[in-house]
DRENDO-66887 format. One record per residue: residue in three letters; x, z, y of N, C-alpha, C in turn. Coordinates in steps of 0.1 Angstrom, whole numbers. Layout:
residues N
ATOM  code     nX     nZ     nY    caX    caZ    caY     cX     cZ     cY
ATOM   ALA      X      Z      Y      X      Z      Y      X      Z      Y
...
This chain:
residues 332
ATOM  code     nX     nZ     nY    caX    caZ    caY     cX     cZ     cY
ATOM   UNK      8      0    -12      0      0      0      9      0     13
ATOM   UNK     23     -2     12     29     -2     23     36     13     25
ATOM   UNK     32     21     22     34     40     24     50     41     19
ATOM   UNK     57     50     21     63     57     15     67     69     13
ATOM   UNK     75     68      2     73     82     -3     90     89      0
ATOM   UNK     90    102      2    108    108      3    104    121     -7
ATOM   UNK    109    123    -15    112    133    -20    126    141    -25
ATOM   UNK    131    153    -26    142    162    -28    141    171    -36
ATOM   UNK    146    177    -43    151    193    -44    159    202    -43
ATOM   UNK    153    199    -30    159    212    -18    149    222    -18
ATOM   UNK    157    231     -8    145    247     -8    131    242    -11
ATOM   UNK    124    232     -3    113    229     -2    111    236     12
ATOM   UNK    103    230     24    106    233     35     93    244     34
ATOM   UNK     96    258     43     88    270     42     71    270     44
ATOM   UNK     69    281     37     50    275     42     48    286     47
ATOM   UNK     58    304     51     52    315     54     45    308     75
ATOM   UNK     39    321     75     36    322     92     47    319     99
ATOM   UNK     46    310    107     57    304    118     61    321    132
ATOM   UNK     67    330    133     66    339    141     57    338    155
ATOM   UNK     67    324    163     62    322    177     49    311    176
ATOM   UNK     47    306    162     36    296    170     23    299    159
ATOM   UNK     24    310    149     11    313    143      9    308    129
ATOM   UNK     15    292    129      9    283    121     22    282    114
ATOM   UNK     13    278    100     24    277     89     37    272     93
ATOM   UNK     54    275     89     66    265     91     63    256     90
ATOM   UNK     56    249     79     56    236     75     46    226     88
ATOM   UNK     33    233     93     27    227    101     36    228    114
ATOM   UNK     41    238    113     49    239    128     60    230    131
ATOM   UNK     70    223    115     81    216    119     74    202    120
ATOM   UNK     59    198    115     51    183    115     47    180    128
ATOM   UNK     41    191    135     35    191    145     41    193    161
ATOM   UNK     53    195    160     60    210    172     72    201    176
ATOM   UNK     78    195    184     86    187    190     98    199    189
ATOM   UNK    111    195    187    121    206    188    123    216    178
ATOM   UNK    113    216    169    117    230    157    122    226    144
ATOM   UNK    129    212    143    139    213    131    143    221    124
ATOM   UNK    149    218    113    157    231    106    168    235    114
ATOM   UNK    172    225    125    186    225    122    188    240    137
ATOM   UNK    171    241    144    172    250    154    175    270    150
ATOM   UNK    173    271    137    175    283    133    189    281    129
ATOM   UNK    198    292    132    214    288    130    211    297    116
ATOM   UNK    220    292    105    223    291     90    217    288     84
ATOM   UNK    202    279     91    196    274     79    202    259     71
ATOM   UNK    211    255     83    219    240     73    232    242     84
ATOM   UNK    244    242     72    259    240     77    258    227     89
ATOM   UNK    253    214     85    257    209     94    242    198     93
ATOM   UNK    242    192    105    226    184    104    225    172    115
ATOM   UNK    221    159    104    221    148    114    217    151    129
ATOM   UNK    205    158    128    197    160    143    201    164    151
ATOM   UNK    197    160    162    201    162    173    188    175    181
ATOM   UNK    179    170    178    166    176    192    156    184    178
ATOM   UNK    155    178    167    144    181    158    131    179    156
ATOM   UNK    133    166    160    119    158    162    115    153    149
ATOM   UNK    123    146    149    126    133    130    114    133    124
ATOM   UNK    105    147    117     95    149    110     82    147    119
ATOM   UNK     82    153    127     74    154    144     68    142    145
ATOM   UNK     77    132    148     79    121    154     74    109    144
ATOM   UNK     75    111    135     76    105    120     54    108    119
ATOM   UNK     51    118    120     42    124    114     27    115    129
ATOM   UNK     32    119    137     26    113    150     24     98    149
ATOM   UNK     35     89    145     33     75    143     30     74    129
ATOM   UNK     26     82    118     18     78    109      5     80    109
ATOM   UNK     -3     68    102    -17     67    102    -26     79     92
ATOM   UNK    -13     79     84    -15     98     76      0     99     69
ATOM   UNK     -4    115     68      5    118     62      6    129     49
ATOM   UNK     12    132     42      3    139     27     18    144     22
ATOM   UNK     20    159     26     32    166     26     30    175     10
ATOM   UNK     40    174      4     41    187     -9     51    194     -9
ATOM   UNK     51    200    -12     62    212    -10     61    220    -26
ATOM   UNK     72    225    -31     75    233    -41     80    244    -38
ATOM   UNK     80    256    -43     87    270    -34     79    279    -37
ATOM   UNK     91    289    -45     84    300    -49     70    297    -58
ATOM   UNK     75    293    -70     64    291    -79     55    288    -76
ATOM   UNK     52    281    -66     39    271    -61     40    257    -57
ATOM   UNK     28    254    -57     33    239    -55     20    241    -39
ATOM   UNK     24    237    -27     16    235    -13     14    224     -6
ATOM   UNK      4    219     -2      4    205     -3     -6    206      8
ATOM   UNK     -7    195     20    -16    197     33    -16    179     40
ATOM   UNK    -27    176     41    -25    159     49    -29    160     63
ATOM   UNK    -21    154     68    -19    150     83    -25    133     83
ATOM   UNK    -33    133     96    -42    121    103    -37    116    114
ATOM   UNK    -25    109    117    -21    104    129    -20    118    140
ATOM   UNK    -11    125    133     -3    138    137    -10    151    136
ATOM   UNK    -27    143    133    -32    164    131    -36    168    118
ATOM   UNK    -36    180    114    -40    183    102    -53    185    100
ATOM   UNK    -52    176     88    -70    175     88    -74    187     72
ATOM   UNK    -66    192     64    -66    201     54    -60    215     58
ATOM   UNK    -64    226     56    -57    240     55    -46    232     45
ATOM   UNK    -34    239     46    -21    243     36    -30    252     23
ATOM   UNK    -32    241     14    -33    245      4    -22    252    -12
ATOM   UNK    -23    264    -15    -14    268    -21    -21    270    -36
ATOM   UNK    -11    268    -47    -14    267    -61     -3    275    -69
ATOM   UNK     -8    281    -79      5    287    -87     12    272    -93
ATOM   UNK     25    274    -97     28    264   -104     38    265   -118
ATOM   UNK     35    260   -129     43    260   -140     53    260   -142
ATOM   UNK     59    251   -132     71    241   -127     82    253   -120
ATOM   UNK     96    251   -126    108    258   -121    112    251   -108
ATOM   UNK    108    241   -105    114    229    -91    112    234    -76
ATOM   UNK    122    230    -73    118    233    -57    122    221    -45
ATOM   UNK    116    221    -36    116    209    -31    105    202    -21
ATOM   UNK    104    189    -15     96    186    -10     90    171     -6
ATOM   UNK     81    165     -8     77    149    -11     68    147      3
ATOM   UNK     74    140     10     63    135     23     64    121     18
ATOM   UNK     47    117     19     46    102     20     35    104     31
ATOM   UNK     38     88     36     34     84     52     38     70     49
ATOM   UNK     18     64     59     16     52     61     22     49     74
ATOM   UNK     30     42     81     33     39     95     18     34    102
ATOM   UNK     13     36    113      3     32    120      3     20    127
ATOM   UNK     -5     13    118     -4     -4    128    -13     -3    141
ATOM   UNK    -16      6    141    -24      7    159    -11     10    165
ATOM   UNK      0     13    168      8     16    172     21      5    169
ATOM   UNK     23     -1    156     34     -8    149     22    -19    151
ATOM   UNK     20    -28    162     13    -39    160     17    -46    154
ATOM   UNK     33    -52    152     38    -63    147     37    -60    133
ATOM   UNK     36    -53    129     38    -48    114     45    -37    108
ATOM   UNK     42    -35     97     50    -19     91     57    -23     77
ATOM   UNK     60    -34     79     67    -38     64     85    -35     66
ATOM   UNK     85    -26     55    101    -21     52    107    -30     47
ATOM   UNK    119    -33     52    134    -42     50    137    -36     39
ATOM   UNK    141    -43     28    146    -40     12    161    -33     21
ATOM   UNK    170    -47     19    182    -42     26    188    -34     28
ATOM   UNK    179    -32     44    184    -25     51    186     -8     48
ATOM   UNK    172     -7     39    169      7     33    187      8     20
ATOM   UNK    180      0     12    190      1      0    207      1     11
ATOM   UNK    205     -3     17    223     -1     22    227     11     26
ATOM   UNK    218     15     36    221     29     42    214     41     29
ATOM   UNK    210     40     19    208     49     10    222     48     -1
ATOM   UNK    227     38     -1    241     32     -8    250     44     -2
ATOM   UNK    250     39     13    260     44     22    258     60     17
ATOM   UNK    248     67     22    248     83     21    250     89      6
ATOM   UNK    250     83     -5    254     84    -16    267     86    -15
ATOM   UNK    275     73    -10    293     76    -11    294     85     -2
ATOM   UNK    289     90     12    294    100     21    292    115     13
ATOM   UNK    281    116      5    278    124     -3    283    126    -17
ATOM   UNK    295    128    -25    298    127    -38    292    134    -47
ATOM   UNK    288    126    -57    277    136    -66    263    133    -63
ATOM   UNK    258    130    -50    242    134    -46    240    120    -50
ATOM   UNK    228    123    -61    220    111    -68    209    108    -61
ATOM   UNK    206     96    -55    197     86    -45    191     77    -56
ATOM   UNK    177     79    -56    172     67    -68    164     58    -54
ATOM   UNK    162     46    -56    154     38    -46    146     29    -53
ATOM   UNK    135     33    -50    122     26    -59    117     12    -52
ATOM   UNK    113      1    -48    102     -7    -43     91    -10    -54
ATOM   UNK     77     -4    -53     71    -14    -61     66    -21    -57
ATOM   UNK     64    -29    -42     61    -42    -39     57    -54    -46
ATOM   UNK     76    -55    -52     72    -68    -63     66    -62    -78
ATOM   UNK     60    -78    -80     56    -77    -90     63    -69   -108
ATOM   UNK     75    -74   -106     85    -65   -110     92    -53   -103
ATOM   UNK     88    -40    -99     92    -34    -92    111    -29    -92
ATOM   UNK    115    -31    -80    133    -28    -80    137    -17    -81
ATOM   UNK    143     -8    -91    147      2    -91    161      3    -90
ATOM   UNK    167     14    -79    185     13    -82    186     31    -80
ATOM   UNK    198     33    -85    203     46    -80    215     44    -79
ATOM   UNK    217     52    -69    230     55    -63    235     70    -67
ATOM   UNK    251     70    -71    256     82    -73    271     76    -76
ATOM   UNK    276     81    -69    290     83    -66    301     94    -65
ATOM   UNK    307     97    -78    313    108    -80    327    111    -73
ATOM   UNK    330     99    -69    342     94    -62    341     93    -48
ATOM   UNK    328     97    -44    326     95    -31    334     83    -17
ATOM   UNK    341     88     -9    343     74      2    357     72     -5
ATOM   UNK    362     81    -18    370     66    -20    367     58    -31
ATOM   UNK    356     55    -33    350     47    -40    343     35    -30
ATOM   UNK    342     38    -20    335     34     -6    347     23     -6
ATOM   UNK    361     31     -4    369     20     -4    372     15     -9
ATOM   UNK    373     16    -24    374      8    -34    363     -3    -35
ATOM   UNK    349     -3    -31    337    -13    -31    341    -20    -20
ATOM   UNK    347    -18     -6    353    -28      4    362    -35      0
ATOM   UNK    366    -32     -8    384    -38     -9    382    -45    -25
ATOM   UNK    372    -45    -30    368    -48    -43    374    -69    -43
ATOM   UNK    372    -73    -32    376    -90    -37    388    -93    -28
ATOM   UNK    396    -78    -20    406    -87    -14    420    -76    -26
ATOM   UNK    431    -84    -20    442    -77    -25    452    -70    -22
ATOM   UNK    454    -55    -27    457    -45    -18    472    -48    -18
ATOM   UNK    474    -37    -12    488    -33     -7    490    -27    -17
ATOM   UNK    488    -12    -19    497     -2    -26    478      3    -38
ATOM   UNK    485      4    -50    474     11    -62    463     19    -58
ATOM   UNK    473     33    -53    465     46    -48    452     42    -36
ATOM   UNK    444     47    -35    440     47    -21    442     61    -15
ATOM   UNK    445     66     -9    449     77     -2    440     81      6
ATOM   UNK    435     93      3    426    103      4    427    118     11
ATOM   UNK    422    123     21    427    133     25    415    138     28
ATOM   UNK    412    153     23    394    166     27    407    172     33
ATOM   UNK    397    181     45    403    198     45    391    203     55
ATOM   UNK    396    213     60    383    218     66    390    229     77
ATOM   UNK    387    228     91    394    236    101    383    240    109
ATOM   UNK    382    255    112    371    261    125    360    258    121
ATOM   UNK    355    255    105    343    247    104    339    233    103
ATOM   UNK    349    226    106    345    211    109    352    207     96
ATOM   UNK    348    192     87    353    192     75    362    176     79
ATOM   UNK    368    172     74    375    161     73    376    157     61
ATOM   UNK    372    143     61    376    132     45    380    123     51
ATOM   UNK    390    115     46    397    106     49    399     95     36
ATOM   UNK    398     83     33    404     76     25    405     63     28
ATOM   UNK    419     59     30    421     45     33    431     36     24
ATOM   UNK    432     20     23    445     17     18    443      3     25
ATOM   UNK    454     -4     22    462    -14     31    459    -25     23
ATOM   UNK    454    -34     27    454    -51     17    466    -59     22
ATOM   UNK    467    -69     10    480    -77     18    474    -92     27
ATOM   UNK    457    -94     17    451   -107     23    439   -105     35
ATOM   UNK    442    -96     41    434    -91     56    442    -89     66
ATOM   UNK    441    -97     80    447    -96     90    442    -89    102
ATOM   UNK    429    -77     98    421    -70    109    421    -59    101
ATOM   UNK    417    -47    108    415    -34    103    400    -36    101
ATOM   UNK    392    -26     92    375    -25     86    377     -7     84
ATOM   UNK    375     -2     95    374     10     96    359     19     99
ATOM   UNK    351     24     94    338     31     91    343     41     96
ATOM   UNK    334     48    105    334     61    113    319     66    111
ATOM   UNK    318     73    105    308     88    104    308    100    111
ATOM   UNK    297    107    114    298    122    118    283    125    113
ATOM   UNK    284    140    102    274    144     95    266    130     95
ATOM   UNK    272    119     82    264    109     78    260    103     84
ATOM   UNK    261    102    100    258     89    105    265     82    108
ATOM   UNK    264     70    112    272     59    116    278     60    133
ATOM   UNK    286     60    132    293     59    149    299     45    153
ATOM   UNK    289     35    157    295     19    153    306     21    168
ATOM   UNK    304     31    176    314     29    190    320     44    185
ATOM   UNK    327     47    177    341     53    174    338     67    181
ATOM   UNK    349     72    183    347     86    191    358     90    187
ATOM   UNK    362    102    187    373    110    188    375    114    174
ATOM   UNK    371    113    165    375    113    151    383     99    148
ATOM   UNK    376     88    155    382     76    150    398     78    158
ATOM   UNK    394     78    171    410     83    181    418     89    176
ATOM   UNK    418    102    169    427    110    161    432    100    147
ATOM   UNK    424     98    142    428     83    130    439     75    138
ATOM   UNK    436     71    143    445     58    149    457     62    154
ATOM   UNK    460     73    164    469     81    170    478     83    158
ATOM   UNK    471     92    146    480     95    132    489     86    126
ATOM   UNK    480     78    123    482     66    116    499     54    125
ATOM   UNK    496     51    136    505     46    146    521     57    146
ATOM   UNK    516     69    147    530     81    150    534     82    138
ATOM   UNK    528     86    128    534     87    114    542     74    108
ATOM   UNK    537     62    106    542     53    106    552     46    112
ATOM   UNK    555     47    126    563     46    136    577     56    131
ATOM   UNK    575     67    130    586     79    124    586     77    111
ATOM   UNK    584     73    101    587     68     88    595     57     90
ATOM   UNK    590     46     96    597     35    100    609     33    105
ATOM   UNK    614     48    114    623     47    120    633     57    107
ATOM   UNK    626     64    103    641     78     91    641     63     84
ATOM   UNK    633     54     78    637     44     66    646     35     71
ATOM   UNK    647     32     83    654     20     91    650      8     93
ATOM   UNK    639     11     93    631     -3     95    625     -6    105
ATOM   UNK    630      2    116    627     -4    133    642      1    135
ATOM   UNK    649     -5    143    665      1    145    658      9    163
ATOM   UNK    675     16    168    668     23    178    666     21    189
ATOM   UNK    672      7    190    667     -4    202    661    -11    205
ATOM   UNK    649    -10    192    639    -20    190    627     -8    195
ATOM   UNK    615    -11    201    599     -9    207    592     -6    190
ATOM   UNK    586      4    193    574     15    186    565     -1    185
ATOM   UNK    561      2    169    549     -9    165    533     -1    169
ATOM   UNK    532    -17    176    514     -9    181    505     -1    169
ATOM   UNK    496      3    178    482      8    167    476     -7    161
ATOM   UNK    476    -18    168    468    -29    157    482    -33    148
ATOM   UNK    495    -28    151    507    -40    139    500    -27    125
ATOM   UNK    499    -17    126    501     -5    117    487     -9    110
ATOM   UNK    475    -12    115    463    -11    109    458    -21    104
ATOM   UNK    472    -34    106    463    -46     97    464    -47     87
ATOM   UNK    453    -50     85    449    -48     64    441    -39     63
ATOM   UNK    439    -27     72    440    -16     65    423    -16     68
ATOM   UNK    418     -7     58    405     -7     50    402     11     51
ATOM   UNK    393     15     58    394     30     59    379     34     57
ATOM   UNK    374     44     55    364     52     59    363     66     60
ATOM   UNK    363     75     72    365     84     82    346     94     81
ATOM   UNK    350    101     74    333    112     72    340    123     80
ATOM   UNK    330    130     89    334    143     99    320    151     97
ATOM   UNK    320    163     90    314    172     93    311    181    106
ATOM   UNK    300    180    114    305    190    126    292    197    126
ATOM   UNK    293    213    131    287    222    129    273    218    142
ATOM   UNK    282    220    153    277    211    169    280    197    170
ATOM   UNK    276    192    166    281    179    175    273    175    187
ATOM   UNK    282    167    194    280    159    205    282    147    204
ATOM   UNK    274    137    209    269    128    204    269    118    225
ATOM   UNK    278    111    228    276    105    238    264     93    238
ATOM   UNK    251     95    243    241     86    245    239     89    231
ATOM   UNK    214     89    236    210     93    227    210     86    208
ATOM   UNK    217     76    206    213     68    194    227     73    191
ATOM   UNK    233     87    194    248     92    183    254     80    178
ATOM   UNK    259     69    186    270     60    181    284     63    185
ATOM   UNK    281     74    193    296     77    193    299     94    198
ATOM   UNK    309     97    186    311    115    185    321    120    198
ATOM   UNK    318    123    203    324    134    218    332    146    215
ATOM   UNK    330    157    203    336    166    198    351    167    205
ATOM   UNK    359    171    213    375    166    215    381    175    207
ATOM   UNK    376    185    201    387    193    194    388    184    174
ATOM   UNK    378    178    175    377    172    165    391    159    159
ATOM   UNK    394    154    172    405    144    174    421    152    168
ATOM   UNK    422    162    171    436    172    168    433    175    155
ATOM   UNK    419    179    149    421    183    130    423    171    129
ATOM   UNK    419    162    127    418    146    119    432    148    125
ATOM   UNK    437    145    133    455    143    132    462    150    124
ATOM   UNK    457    165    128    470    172    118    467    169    104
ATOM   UNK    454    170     98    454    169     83    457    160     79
ATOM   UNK    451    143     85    455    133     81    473    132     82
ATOM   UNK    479    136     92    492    134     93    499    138     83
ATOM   UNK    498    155     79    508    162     65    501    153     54
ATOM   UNK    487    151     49    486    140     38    497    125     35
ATOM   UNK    495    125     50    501    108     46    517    105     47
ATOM   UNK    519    120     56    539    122     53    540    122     40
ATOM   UNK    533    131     33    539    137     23    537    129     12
ATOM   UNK    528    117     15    524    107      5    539     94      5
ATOM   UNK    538     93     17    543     81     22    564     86     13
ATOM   UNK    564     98     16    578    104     10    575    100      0
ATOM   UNK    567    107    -12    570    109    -24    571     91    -27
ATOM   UNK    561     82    -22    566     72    -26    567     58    -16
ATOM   UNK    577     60    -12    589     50     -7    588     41     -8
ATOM   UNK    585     31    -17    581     16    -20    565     17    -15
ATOM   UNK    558     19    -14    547     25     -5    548     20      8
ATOM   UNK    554     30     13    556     29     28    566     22     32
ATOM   UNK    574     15     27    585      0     28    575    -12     26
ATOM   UNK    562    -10     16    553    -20     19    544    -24     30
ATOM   UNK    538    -14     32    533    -10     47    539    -14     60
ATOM   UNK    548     -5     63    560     -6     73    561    -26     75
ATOM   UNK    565    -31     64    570    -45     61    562    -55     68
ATOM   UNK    546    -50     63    535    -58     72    531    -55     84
ATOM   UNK    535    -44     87    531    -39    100    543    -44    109
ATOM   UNK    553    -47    106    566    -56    113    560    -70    114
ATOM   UNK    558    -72    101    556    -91    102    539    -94    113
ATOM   UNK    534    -83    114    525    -82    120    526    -84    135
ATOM   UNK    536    -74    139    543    -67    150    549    -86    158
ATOM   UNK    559    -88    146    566   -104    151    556   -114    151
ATOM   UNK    547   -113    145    535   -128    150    532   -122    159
ATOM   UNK    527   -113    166    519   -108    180    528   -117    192
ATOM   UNK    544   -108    185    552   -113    199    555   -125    199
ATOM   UNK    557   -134    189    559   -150    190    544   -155    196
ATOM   UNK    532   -150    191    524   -160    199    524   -155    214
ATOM   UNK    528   -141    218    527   -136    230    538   -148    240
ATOM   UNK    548   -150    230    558   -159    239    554   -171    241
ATOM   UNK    547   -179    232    541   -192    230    534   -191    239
ATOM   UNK    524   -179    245    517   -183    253    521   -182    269
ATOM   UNK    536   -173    268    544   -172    280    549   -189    288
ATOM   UNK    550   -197    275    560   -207    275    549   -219    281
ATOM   UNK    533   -212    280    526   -224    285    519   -224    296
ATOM   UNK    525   -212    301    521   -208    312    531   -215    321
């Protein structure tokens, strides 16, 4: 019928009395602009939202909406009418050990004139995506549309470096390993996993913050790049492969080839301009340096033919820039 459905098992979102507004949690986070989870501090480590609308918002532009909830050996279940509740929160014992919670919602074509038909795609990609950002977390994605209905699941034990592994799946790398770097400082989490191709002449670098996409970069990406340029640059020079009279290789000689994806956990984020395309965090730019940096010394040491291959393209890199830089001196 066009609807769909989201279900989890998670807590299952609460059904006691809301303190300040009377009405159930659950009617209060459907109906209540601003009362996300993410507004009570320890209810989630870290949380896409920004304002706490998402559900709100979601619930208002549906034509209905038909919430379940599991929790505390019940199963509670209440439908919403183009944002009002038209049922009490009905509660049931339940047989069932599960906890968790299933919203389905019709989008409203009094509102969606042009239509409410979901993009296969677009959905299955970004449900692909949060599977690798998430290692372990199983995503099944149903359409029954077609006549044959499409079933896939996503689960990825290897998380984003398996991400990089599926990027890099038809070109040819540089070095075996892909190199991988977690840690976690002040609360904020860092993953890192990147490797070098020898048949790519651009960098394909993915920037995240708590699972979203940052297509305009931020200060997680800036600390990546800074790392990446200074560590390499200082390897390049103890190995002898820039002498001391020769100019520091740029940030694009060091990154061509190179294939990365960059996940940031942050407790606060800031988020420059409302559609969070790009992370503002500044203390966030100094961890992603330091952790990424002791990972990739200590990588780049133990193996030496590694980093003489790297280094090598990032030179021959470095010398096409400046021959065509001259070429184009000479036509001037």
């Amino acid at each position: 019928d066009g609807s769909v459905s989201v279900t989890d098992d998670g807590r299952g979102i609460p059904t006691d009395v809301h303190p300040t507004t009377g009405k159930s949690a659950l009617e209060t986070v459907l109906t209540i602009l601003h009362a996300g989870g993410k507004f009570g501090s320890g209810g989630y480590k870290v949380s896409g939202g920004l304002h706490g609308v998402g559900i709100s918002v979601v619930n208002a532009l549906s034509a209905w909406v038909d919430v379940t909830v599991w929790r505390d050996h019940k199963v509670h279940t209440q439908r919403y009418e183009r944002g009002i509740p038209v049922t009490e929160l009905v509660s049931s014992p339940s047989q069932e050990e599960k906890t968790g919670t299933r919203v389905n919602f019709l989008p409203d074509t009094e509102i969606f004139s042009q239509g409410i038909e979901f993009d296969y795609s677009t959905l299955s990609g970004r449900l692909r995506e949060l599977a690798y950002l998430n290692a372990g977390v199983k995503i099944t994605f149903s359409d029954y549309r077609p006549e044959e209905p499409h079933i896939e699941t996503y689960c990825y034990e290897g998380g984003i470096k398996e991400y990089v592994a599926y990027m890099c799946r038809e070109k040819e790398t540089l070095h075996k390993d892909i190199i991988y770097v977690s840690g976690e400082k002040t609360g904020i989490n860092i993953e890192v996993a990147f490797q070098w191709c020898i048949d790519a002449y651009s960098d394909n670098i993915l920037g995240f913050a708590n699972n979203i996409r940052t297509i305009d970069g931020g200060t997680h990406l800036e600390g990546l790049k800074a790392v990446l340029t200074r560590t390499l640059n200082n390897v390049a020079r103890k190995r002898n492969k820039i002498k001391e009279n020769e100019p520091n290789l740029a940030g694009e000689n060091v990154r061509e080839g190179l294939t990365a994806v960059i996940s940031v956990k942050v407790p606060e984020p800031e988020f420059e301009g409302q559609t969070k395309t790009k992370l503002g965090n500044t203390e966030v730019r100094g961890i992603v340096d330091s952790l990424v940096g002791e990972t990739l010394n200590e990588y780049l040491e133990q193996n030496p033919q590694v980093a003489d291959t790297i280094i090598e393209k990032a030179v021959q890199a470095y010398k096409a820039a400046e021959a065509a830089r001259r070429a184009r001196d000479l036509v001037r």
